[in-house]
C-alpha positions in Angstrom: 12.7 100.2 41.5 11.0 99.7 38.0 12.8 101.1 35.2 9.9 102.3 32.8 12.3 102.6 29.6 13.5 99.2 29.9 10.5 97.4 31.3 12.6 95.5 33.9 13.6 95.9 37.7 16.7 98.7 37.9 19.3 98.0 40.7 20.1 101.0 42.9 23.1 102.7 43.4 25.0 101.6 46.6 25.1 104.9 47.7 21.4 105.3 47.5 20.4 102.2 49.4 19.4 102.3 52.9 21.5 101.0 55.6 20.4 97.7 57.3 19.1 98.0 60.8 20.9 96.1 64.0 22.2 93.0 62.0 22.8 91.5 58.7 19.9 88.2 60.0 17.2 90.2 61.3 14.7 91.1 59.4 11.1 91.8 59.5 10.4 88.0 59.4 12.6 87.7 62.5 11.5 90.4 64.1 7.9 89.3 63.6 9.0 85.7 65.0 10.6 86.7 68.1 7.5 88.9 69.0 5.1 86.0 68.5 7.4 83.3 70.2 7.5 85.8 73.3 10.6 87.7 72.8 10.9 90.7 75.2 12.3 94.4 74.5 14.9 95.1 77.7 17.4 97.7 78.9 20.1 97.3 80.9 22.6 99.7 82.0 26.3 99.0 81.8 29.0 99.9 84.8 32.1 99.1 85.8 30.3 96.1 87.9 28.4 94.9 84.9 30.2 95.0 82.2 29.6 94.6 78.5 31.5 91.0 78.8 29.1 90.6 81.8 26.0 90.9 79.3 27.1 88.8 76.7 27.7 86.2 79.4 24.5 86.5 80.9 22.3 86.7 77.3 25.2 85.3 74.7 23.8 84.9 71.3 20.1 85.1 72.6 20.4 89.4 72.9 19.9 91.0 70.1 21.2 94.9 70.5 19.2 97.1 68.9 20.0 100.9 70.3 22.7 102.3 72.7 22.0 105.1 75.3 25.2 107.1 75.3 26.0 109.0 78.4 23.7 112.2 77.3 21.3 109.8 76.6 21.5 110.3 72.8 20.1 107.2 71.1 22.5 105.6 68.8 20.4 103.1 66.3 22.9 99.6 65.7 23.3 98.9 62.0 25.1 96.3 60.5 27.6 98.1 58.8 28.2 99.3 62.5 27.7 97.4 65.5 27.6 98.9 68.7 30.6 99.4 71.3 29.4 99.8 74.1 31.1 101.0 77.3 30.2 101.4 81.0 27.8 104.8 81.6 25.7 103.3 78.5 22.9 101.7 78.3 21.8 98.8 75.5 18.0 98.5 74.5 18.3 94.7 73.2 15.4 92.1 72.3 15.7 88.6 74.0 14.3 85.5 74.1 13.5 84.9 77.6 13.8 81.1 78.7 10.7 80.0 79.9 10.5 78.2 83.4 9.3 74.2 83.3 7.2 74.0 85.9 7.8 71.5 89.0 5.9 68.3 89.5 
């Protein structure tokens, strides 16, 4: 903010500043990227058959986890001062790049 008295930009107390949503890299830009380069928002549910190791082997560094569905279905937002852990019963809403097929012939 602008700090009248002294004419200059004031830094703001750590306490005071807003927590960073999902990660410390993704920012508006980012965000504004992956929607124009085709990015999609998806949900998957976790079990004891698809596990949280079974996602990030499917998606790897492509997922980007935004939200967890608890049991109740109580959304938890992802921040980066704490990333999700999720656990079978939950659900992740994640954004992903989706690879896009190169057609035969």
């Amino acid at each position: 903010p602008w700090d009248r008295s002294s004419g200059r930009r004031a830094s703001v107390a750590e306490h005071l500043r807003g927590r960073l949503l999902f990660d410390r890299t993704l920012n508006h830009d980012e965000l504004e990227v992956a929607y124009r380069s085709g990015s999609a928002l998806k949900k998957t549910h976790l079990t004891a058959e698809f596990t949280y190791a079974d996602f990030l082997a499917r998606y790897g560094d492509s997922a980007r986890i935004l939200f967890l569905l608890d049991e109740t279905k109580r959304l938890h937002i992802c921040t980066a001062d704490k990333p999700p852990e999720p656990k079978a019963s939950q659900s992740l809403v994640f954004l992903v790049r989706e690879p896009t097929s190169v057609p035969v012939g």
